[in-house]
N, C-alpha and C positions, 0 to 999 in steps of 0.2 A: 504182454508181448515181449518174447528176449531179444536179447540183440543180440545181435552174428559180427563176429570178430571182423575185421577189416582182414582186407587178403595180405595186407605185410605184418599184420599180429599172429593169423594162423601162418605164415613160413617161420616167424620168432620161436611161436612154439612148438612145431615141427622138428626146428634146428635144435633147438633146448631141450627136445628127449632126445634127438637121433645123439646128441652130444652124450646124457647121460646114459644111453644107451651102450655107445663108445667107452666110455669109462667105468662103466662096470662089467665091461669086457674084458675090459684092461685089466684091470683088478683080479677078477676072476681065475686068469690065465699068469696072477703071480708078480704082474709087472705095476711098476708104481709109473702114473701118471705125472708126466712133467708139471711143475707148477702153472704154469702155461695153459695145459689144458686140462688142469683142475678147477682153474678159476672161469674157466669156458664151461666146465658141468657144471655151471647155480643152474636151477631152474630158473631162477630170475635173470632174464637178460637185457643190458642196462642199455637206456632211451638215449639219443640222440638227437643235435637240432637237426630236425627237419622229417624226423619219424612222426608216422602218426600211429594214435593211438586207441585206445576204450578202458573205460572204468566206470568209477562211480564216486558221486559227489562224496569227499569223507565227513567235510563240516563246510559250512559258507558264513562269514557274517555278514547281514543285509545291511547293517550299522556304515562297516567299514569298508565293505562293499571287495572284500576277496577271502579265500576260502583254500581247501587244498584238494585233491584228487586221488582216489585210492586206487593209483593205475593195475590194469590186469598183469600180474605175471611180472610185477615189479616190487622191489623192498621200498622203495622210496615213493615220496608220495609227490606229486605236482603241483606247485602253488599256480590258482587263477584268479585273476583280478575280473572286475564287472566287465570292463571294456573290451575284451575278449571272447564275453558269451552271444551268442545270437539267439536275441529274445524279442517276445511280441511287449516292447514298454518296459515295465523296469526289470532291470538285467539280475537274476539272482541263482542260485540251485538251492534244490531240494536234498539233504542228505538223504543221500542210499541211489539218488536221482541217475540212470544210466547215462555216462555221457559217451563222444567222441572229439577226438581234436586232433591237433598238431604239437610237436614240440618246438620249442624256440629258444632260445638263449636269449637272459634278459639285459639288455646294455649298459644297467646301473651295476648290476652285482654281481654277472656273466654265471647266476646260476638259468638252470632249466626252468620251464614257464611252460605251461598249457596254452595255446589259442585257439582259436577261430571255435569255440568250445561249439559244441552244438549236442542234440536229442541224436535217437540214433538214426540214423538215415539221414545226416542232414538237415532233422527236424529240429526245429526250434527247443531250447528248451523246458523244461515243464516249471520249474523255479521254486522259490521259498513261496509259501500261503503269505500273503499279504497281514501283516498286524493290522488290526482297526487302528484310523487317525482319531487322538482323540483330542478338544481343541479346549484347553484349560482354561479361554476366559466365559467358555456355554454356548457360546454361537454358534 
């Protein structure tokens, strides 16, 4: 099953061709693009708190319990802790695992942060495979 861009990811990238579209018009026709909106043509157009988002899990440690996110149409990647993912029991991702979320700014280090991390639709989601426990005194 793919997942379908949230509707403020497809206006992001909507706006990020019609932008580089613009500037290779510009271009085109002889004229240098102000710095301004040269840095408005990336295709990558940079997240904000309170944006939401879609990606995919890039790594998770179950150990340490956070991971990062290889957001869509972004250079940068999203750190997510456990307590942000909605899951059935224990909170983890699956690398390559589709997700969606929110951005948020984090109050210890006032970088960007993924939340309310979820499957797509909302749905829960799918996680790391569980390691076997294994109990060193045989029992």
């Amino acid at each position: 099953s793919e997942m379908l861009p949230t509707p403020r990811a497809t206006i992001a990238l909507l706006l990020a061709s019609a932008c580089q579209v613009s500037c290779l018009v510009l271009q085109a026709a002889g004229a240098r693009p102000r710095a301004v909106v040269a840095s408005r043509c990336s295709p990558a157009m940079s997240m904000e708190e309170g944006d939401a988002g879609v990606g995919k899990c890039k790594w998770f440690d179950v150990q340490k319990g956070f991971g990062f996110i290889d957001v869509e149409n972004q250079e940068q990647d999203l750190f997510v802790h456990q307590t942000d993912i909605k899951a059935k029991g224990f909170r983890s991702l699956a690398e390559g695992e589709a997700l969606e979320f929110k951005v948020s700014r984090d109050a210890k280090t006032n970088k960007l942060k993924a939340i309310e991390v979820t499957g797509p639709g909302g749905d829960f989601v799918e996680g790391a495979p569980r390691e076997p426990y294994y109990d060193d005194d045989g029992y």
